[in-house]
DODOFI-861282 format. One record per residue (C-alpha): residue number from 1; x, y, z. Coordinates in steps of 0.001 Angstrom, whole numbers. Each point is the difference from the previous one (the first is absolute). Layout:
N
<site><resi>NUM</resi><east>X</east><north>Y</north><up>Z</up></site>
...
//
This chain:
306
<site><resi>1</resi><east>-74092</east><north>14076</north><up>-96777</up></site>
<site><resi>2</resi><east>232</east><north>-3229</north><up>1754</up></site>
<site><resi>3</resi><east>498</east><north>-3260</north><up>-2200</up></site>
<site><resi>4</resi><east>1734</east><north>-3692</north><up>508</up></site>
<site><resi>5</resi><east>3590</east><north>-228</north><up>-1422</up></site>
<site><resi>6</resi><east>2419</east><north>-2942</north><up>-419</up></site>
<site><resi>7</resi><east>3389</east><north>1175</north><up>-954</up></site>
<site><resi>8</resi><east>2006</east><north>-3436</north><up>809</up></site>
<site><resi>9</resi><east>-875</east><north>-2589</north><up>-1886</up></site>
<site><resi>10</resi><east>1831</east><north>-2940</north><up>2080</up></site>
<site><resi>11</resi><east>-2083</east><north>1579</north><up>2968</up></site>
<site><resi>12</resi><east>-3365</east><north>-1963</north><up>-1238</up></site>
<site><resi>13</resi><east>-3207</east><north>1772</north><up>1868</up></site>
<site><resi>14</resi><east>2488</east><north>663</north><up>3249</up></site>
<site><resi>15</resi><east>724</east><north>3169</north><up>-2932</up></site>
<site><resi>16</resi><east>-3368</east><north>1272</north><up>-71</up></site>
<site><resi>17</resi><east>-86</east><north>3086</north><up>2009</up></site>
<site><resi>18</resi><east>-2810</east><north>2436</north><up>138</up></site>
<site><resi>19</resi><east>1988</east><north>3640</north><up>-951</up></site>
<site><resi>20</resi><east>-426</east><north>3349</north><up>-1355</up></site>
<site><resi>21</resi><east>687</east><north>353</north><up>-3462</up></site>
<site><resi>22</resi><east>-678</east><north>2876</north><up>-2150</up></site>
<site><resi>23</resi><east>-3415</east><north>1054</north><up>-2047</up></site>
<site><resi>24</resi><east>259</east><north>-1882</north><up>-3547</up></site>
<site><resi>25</resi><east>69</east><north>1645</north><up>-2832</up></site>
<site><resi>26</resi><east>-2721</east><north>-195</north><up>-2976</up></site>
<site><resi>27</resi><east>1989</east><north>-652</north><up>-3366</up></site>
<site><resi>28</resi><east>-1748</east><north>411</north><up>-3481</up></site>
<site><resi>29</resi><east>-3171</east><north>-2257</north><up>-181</up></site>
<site><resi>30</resi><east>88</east><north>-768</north><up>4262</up></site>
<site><resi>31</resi><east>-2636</east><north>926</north><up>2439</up></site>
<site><resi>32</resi><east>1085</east><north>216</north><up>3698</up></site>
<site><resi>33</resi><east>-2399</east><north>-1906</north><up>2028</up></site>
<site><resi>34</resi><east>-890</east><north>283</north><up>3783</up></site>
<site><resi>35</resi><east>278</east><north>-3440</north><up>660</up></site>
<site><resi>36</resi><east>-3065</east><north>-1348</north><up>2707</up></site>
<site><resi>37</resi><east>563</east><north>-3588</north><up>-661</up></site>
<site><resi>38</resi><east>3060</east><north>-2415</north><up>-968</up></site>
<site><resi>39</resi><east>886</east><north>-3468</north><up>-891</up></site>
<site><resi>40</resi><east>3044</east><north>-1659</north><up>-397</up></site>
<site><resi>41</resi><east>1381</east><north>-3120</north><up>-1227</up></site>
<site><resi>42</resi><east>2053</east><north>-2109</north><up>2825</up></site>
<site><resi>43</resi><east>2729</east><north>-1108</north><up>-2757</up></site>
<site><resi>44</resi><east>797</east><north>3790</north><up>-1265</up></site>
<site><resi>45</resi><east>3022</east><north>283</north><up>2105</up></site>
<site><resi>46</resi><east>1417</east><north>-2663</north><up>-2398</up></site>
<site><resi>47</resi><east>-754</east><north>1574</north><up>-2911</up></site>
<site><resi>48</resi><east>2941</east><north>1809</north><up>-2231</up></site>
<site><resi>49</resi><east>-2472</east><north>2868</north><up>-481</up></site>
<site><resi>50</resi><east>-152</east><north>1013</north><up>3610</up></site>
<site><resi>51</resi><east>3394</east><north>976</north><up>442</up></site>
<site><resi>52</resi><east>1132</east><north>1376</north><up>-3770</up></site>
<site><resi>53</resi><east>-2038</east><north>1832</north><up>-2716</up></site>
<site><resi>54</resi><east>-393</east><north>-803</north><up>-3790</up></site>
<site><resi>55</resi><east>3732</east><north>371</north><up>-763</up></site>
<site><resi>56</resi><east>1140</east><north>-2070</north><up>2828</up></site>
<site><resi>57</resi><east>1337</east><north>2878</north><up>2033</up></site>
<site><resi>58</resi><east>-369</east><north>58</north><up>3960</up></site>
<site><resi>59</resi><east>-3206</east><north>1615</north><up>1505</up></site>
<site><resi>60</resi><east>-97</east><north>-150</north><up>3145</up></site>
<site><resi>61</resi><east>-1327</east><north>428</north><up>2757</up></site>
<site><resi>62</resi><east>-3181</east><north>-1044</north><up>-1653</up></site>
<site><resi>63</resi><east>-3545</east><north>-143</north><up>607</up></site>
<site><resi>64</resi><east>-1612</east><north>-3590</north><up>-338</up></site>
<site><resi>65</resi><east>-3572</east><north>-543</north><up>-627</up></site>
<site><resi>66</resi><east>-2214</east><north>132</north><up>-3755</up></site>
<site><resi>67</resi><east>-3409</east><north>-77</north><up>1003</up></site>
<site><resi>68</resi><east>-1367</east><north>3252</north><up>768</up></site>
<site><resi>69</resi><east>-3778</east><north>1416</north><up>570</up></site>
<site><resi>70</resi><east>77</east><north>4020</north><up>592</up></site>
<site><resi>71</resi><east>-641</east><north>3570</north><up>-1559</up></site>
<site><resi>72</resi><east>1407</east><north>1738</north><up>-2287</up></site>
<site><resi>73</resi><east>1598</east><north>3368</north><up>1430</up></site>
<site><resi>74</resi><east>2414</east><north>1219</north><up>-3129</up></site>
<site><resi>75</resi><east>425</east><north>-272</north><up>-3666</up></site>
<site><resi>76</resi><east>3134</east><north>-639</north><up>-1652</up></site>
<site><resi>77</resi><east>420</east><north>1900</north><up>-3308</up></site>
<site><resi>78</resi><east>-1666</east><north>-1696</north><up>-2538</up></site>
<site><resi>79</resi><east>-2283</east><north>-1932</north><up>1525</up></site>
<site><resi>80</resi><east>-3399</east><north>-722</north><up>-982</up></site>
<site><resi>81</resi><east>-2772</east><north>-2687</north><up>1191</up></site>
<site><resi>82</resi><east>-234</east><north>1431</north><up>3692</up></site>
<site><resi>83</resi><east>-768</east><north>3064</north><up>2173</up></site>
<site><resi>84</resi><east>1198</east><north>1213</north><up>3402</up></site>
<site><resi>85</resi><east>-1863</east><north>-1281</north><up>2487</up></site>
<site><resi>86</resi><east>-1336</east><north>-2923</north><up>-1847</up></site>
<site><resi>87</resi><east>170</east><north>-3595</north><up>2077</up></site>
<site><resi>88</resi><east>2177</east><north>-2315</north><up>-2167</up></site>
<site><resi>89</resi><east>1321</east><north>-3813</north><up>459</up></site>
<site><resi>90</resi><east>2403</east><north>-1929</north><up>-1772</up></site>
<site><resi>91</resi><east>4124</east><north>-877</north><up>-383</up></site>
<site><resi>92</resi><east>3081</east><north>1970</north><up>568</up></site>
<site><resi>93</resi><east>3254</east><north>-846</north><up>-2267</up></site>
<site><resi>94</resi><east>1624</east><north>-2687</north><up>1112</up></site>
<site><resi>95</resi><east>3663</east><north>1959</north><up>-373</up></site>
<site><resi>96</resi><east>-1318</east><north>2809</north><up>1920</up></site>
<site><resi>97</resi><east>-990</east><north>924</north><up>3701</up></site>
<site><resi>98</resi><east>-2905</east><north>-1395</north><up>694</up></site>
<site><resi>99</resi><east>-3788</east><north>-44</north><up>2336</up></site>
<site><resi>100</resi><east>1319</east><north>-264</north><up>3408</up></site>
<site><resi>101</resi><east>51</east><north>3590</north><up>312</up></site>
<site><resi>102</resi><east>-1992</east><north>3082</north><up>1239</up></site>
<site><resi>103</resi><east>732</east><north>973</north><up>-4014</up></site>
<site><resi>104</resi><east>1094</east><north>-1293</north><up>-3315</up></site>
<site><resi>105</resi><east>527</east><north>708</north><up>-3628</up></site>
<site><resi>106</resi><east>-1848</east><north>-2201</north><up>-2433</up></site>
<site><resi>107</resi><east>-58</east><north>-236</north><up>-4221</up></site>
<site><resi>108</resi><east>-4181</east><north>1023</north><up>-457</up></site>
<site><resi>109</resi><east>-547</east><north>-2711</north><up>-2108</up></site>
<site><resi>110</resi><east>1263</east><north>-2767</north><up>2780</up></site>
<site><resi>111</resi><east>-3084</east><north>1559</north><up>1734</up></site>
<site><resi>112</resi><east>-3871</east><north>-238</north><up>-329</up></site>
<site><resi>113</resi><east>-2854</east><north>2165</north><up>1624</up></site>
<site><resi>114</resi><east>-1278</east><north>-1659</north><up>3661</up></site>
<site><resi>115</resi><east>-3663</east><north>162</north><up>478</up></site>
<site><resi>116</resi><east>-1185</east><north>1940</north><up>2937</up></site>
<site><resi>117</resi><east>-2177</east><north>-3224</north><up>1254</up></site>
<site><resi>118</resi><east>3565</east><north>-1726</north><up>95</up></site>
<site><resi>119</resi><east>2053</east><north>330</north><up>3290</up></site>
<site><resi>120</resi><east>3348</east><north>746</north><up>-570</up></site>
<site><resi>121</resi><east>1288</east><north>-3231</north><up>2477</up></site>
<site><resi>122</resi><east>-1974</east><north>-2711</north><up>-2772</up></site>
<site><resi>123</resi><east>1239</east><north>1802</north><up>-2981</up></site>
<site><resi>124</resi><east>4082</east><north>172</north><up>1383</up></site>
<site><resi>125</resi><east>-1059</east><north>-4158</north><up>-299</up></site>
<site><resi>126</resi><east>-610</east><north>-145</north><up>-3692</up></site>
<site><resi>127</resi><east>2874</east><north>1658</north><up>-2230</up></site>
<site><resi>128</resi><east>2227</east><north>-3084</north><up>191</up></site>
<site><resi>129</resi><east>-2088</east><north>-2862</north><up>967</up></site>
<site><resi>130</resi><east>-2848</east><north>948</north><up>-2163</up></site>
<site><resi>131</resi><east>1949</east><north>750</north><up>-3623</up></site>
<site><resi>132</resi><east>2509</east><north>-3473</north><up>808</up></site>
<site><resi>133</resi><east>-3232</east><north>-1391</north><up>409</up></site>
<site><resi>134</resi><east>-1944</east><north>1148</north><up>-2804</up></site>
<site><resi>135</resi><east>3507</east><north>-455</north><up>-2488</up></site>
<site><resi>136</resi><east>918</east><north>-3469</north><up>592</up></site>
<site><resi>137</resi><east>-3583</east><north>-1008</north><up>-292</up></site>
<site><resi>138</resi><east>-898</east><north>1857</north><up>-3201</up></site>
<site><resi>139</resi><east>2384</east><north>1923</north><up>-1434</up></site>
<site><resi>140</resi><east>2711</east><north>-3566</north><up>212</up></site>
<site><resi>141</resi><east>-2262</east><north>-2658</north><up>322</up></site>
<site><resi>142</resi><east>-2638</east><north>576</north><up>-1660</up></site>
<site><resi>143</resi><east>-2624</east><north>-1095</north><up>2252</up></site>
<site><resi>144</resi><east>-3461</east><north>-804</north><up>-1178</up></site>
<site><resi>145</resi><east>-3272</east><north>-877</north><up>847</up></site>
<site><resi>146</resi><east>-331</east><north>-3982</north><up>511</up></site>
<site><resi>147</resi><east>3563</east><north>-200</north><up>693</up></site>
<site><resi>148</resi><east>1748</east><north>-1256</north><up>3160</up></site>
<site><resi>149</resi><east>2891</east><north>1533</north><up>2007</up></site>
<site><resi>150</resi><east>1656</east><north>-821</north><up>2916</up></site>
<site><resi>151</resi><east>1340</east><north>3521</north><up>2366</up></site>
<site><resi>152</resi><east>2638</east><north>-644</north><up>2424</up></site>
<site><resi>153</resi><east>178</east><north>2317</north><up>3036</up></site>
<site><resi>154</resi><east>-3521</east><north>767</north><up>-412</up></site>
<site><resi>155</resi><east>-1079</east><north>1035</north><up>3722</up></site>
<site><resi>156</resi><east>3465</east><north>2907</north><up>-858</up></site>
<site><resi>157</resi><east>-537</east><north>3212</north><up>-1136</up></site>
<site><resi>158</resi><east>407</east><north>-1004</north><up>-3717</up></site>
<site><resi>159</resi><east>-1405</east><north>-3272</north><up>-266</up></site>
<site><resi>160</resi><east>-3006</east><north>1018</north><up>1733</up></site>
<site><resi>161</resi><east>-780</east><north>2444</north><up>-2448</up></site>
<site><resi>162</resi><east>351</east><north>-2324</north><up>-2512</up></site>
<site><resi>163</resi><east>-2215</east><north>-2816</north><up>1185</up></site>
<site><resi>164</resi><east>-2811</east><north>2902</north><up>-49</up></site>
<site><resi>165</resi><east>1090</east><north>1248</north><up>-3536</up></site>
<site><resi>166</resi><east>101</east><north>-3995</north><up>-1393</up></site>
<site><resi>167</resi><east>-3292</east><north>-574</north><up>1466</up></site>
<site><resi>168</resi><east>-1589</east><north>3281</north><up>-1266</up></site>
<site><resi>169</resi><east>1313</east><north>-922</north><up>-3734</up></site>
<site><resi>170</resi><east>-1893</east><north>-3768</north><up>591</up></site>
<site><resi>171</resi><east>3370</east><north>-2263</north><up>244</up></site>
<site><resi>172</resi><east>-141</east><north>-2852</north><up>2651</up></site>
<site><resi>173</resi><east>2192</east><north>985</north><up>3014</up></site>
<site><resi>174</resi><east>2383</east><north>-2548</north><up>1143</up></site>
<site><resi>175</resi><east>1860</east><north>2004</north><up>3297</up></site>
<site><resi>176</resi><east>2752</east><north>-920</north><up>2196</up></site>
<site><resi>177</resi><east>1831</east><north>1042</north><up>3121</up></site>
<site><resi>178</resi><east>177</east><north>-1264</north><up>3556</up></site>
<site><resi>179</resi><east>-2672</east><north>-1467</north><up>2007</up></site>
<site><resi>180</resi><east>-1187</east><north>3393</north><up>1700</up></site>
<site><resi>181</resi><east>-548</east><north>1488</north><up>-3631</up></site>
<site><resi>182</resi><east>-2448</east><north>-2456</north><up>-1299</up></site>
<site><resi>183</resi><east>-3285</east><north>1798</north><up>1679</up></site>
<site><resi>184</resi><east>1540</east><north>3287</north><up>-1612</up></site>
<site><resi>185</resi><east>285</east><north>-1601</north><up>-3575</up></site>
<site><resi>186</resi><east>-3325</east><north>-1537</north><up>150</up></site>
<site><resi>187</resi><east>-1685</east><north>3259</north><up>1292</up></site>
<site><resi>188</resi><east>1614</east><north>1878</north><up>-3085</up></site>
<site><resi>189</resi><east>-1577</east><north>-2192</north><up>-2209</up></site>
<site><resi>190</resi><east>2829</east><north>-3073</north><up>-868</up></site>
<site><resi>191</resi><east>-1846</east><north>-3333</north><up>-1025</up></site>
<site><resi>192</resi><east>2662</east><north>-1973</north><up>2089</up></site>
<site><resi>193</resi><east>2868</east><north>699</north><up>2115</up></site>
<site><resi>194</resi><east>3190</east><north>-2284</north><up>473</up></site>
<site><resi>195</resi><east>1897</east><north>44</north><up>3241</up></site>
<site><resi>196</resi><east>3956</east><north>205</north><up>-1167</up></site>
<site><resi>197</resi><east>1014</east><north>-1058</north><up>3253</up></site>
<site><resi>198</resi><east>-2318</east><north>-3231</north><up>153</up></site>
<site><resi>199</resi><east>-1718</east><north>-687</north><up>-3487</up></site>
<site><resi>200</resi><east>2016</east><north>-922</north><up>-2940</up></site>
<site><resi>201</resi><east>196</east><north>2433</north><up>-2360</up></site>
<site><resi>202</resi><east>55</east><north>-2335</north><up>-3378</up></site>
<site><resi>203</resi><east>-3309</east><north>-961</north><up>1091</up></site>
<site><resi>204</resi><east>-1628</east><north>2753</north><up>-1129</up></site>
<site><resi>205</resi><east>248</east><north>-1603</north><up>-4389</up></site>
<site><resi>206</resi><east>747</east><north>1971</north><up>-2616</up></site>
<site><resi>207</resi><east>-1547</east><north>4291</north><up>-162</up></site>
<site><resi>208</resi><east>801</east><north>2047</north><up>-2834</up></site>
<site><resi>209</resi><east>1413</east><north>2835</north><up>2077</up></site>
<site><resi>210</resi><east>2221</east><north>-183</north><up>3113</up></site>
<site><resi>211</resi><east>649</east><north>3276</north><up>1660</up></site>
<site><resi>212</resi><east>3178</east><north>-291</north><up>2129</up></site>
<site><resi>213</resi><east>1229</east><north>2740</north><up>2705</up></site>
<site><resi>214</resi><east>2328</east><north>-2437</north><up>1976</up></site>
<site><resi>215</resi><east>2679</east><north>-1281</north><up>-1902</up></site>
<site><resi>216</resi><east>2289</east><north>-2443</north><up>549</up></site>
<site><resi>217</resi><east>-1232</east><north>-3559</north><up>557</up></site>
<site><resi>218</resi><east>-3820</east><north>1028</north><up>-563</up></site>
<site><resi>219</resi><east>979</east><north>1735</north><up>-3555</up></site>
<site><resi>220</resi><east>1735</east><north>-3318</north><up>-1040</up></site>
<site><resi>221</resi><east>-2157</east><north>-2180</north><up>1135</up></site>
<site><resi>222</resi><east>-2857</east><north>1995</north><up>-1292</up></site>
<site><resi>223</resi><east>1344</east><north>-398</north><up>-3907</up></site>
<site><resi>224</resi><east>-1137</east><north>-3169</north><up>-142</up></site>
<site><resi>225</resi><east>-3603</east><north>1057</north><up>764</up></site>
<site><resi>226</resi><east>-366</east><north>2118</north><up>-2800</up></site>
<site><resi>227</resi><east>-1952</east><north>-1562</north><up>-2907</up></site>
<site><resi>228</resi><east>1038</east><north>-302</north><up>-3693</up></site>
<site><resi>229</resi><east>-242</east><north>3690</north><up>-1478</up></site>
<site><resi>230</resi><east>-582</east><north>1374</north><up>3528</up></site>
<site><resi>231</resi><east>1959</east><north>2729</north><up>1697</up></site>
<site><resi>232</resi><east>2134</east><north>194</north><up>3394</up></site>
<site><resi>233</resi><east>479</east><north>3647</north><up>1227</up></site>
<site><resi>234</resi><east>2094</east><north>959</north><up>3009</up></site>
<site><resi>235</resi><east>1341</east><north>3560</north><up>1312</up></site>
<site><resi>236</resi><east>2138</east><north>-2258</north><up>2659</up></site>
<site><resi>237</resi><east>3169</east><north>-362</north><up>-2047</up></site>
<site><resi>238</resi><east>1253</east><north>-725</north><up>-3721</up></site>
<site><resi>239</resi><east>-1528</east><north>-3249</north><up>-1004</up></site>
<site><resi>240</resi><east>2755</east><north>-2720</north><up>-599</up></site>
<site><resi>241</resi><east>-2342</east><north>-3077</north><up>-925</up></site>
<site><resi>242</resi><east>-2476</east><north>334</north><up>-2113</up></site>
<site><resi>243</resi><east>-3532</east><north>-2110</north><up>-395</up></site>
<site><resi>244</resi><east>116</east><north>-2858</north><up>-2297</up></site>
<site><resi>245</resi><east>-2347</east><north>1622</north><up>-3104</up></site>
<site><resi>246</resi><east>-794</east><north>3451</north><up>1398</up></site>
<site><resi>247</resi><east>1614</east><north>3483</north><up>761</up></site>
<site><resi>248</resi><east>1703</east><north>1110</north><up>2863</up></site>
<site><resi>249</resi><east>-63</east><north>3574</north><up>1046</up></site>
<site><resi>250</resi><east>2050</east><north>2272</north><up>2696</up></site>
<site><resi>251</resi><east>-1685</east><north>3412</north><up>-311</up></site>
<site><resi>252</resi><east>737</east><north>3362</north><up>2071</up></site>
<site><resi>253</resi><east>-2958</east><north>1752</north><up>505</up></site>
<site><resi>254</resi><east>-178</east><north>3234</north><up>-2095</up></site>
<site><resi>255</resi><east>-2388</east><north>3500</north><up>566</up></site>
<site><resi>256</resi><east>-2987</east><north>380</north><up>-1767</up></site>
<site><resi>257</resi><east>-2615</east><north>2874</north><up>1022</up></site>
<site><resi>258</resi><east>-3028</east><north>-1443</north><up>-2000</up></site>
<site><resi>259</resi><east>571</east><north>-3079</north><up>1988</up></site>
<site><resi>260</resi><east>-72</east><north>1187</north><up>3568</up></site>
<site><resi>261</resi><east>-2786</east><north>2154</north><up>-867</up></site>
<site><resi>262</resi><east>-2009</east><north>-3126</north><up>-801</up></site>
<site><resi>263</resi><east>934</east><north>-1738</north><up>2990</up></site>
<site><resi>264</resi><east>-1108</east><north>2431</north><up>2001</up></site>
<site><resi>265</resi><east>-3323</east><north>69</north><up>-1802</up></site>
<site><resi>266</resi><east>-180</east><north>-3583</north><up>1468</up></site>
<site><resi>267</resi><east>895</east><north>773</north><up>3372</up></site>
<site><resi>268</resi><east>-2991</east><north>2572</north><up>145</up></site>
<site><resi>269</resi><east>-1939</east><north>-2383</north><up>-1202</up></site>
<site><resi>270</resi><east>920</east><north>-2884</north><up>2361</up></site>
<site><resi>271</resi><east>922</east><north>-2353</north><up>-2515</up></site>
<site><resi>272</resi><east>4178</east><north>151</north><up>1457</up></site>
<site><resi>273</resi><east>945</east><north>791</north><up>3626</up></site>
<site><resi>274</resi><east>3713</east><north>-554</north><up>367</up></site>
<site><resi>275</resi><east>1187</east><north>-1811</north><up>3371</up></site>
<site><resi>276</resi><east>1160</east><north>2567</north><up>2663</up></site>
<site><resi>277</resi><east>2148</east><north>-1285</north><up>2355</up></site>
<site><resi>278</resi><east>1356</east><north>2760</north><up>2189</up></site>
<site><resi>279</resi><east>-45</east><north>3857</north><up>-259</up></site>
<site><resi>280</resi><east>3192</east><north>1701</north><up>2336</up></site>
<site><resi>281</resi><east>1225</east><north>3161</north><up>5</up></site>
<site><resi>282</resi><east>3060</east><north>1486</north><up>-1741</up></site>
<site><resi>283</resi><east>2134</east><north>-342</north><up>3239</up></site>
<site><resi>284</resi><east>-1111</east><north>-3326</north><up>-279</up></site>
<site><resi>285</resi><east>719</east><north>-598</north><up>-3870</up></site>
<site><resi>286</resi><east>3502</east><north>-1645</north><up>834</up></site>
<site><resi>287</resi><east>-1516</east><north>-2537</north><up>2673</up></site>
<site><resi>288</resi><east>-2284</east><north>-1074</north><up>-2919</up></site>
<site><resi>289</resi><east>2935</east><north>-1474</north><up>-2357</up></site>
<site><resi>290</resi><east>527</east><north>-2782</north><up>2417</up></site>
<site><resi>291</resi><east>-2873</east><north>-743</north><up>1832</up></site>
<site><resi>292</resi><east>266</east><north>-2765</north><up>3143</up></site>
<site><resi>293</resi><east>-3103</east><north>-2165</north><up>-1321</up></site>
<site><resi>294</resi><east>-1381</east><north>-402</north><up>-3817</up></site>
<site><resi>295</resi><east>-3103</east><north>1918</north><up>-42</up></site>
<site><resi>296</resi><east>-2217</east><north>-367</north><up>-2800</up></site>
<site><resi>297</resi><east>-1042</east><north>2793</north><up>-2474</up></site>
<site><resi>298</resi><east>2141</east><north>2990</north><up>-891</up></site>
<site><resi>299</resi><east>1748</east><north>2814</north><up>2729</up></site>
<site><resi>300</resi><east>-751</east><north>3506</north><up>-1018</up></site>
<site><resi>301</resi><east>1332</east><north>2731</north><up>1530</up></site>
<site><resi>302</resi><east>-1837</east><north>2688</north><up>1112</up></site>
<site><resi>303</resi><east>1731</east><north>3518</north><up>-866</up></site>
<site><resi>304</resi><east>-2501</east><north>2810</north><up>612</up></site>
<site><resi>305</resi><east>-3239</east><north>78</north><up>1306</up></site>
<site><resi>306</resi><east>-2990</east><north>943</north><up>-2759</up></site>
//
C-alpha cells in the first residue's frame, strides 16, 4: 500500500516521501481501517513519538498523521465495539504509524462510529481539534455558563472549534488572531475579537479562562489576564509562569470514544462546523507540511474516494 514516510529526522518535511510500505498488521484489540480522510498536525515531525515507540527504540521509517475518518476492513483478535465495514473516525497512537496512509492499525477504543450523514473530509477535521478543544475548556478549565474566556488562534483549526464550543456552553467569547481572522471569529460566534498584531492584548481586563495555542510571548503575557481562581490552559508548550491566583495547565490531548461520538452529534446537527482549509491528495500530503502562504482552517488529506 502506498503511505507517507519520514525516516531522517534532520531531513524536516524535505523527508517526507510518498512510498510503498507493507499492509499493517491488526494486533489484539486493533481494527485496520481503510483510511478515506487524514489530518495531520504541522509540528509532528518534532515530536519524540514520531520517530521511536513507547520504549524509546527507533521506528522508522514512520507514518505521520493522527486524525483519521475511514472503514473498518479487519478485526484484530479481541476486539469488540466495531464491525467490518463500519465507517469510523477518531486518533491513531501517537508511537505508532499513523493516517497518512491507504491503511492503518488503530486501538478500537481510540475510535468512535461516523454517521453516514457525515462526510468523511469534515470528520478527518475533528479528532484533534475537536477533543483539545472540548478538554482544555471543560475537562481543565472548567468552563461555565456566565463565565468569560479569551481563545487564542481562534480562526485555526483548534481555536475555532472552541470559540463555537464556549459560545454553545453560554461563556462570553473574547477571540484573537490577526486582522484577516476577525470576520471568522465573529461569524463563529466570539463577542469580540483582538487584533495581536495591532490591538493590545492587556486591553482585553481580566476573564476567568484563557485558552492559549501559541506559546511563547502570548502564553506569558496572557498569565496576567487570568483572574483570581481562574484557569490558563495551553497545549503550546510546558507552562513556565504561572497566573497570579489561578491554575496553569499544559494538557496533551487524550482519546475518548464517548466524546467524539458527541461531537459528531453536533456536527449533524449544525451546532460545530470545523474550519477547512485545504483538502490535497496523498501525493500531495508532503507539500502540505510547509505550505508557501498561511491558509486558514485545517488541511486534510484526501486518501480514497467514498
Amino acid at each position: 500500500m502506498q503511505a507517507i514516510t519520514v525516516k531522517d529526522r534532520d531531513a524536516g518535511v524535505s523527508g517526507l516521501t510518498l512510498a510503498e510500505v507493507p499492509h499493517p498488521h491488526a494486533a489484539e484489540n486493533d481494527v485496520i481501517v481503510e483510511v478515506h480522510a487524514a489530518g495531520f498536525t504541522p509540528g509532528e515531525l518534532d515530536w519524540p513519538s514520531t520517530w521511536t515507540d513507547r520504549a524509546g527504540r527507533d521506528r522508522t521509517p514512520s507514518v505521520p498523521g493522527h486524525e483519521l475518518s475511514g472503514v473498518v476492513t479487519e478485526l484484530g483478535y479481541g476486539t469488540t465495539g466495531l464491525t467490518i465495514g463500519q465507517r469510523v473516525f477518531g486518533l491513531t497512537d501517537w508511537t505508532r504509524n499513523g493516517s497518512l496512509a491507504q491503511y492503518t492499525a488503530v486501538e478500537a477504543r481510540n475510535l468512535a462510529p461516523l454517521p453516514a450523514d457525515v462526510d468523511h473530509v469534515t470528520a478527518a477535521a475533528l479528532p484533534i481539534s475537536g477533543l483539545t478543544a472540548w478538554q482544555a475548556l471543560f475537562d481543565h478549565a472548567h468552563l461555565t455558563t456566565g463565565q468569560s474566556v479569551l481563545i487564542h488562534g481562534s480562526a485555526g483549526g483548534v481555536g475555532s472549534l472552541a470559540v463555537q464550543l464556549a459560545r454553545e456552553a453560554g461563556a462570553r467569547v473574547i477571540a484573537t488572531g490577526r486582522a484577516a481572522d476577525r470576520d471568522t471569529a465573529l461569524g463563529l460566534g466570539a463577542d469580540t475579537f483582538v487584533d495581536l498584531q495591532a490591538e493590545k492584548l492587556e486591553d482585553t481586563g481580566e476573564v476567568d479562562v484563557v485558552f492559549d495555542v501559541i506559546g511563547g510571548e502570548i502564553l506569558e503575557r496572557s498569565t496576567a489576564l487570568v483572574r483570581p481562581g481562574g484557569t490558563l490552559v495551553t497545549i503550546a508548550e510546558p507552562v513556565t509562569v504561572h497566573p497570579h491566583d489561578g491554575r496553569a495547565i499544559f494538557f496533551v490531548v487524550e482519546p475518548d470514544r464517548a466524546r467524539l461520538a458527541d461531537l459528531a452529534q453536533r456536527l449533524r446537527d449544525g451546532s460545530l462546523k470545523p474550519i477547512i482549509g485545504t483538502v490535497r491528495t496523498l501525493a500531495e500530503a508532503a507539500s502540505a507540511f510547509a505550505p508557501d502562504k498561511r491558509t486558514p482552517g485545517k488541511t486534510i488529506i484526501r486518501v480514497t474516494e467514498a
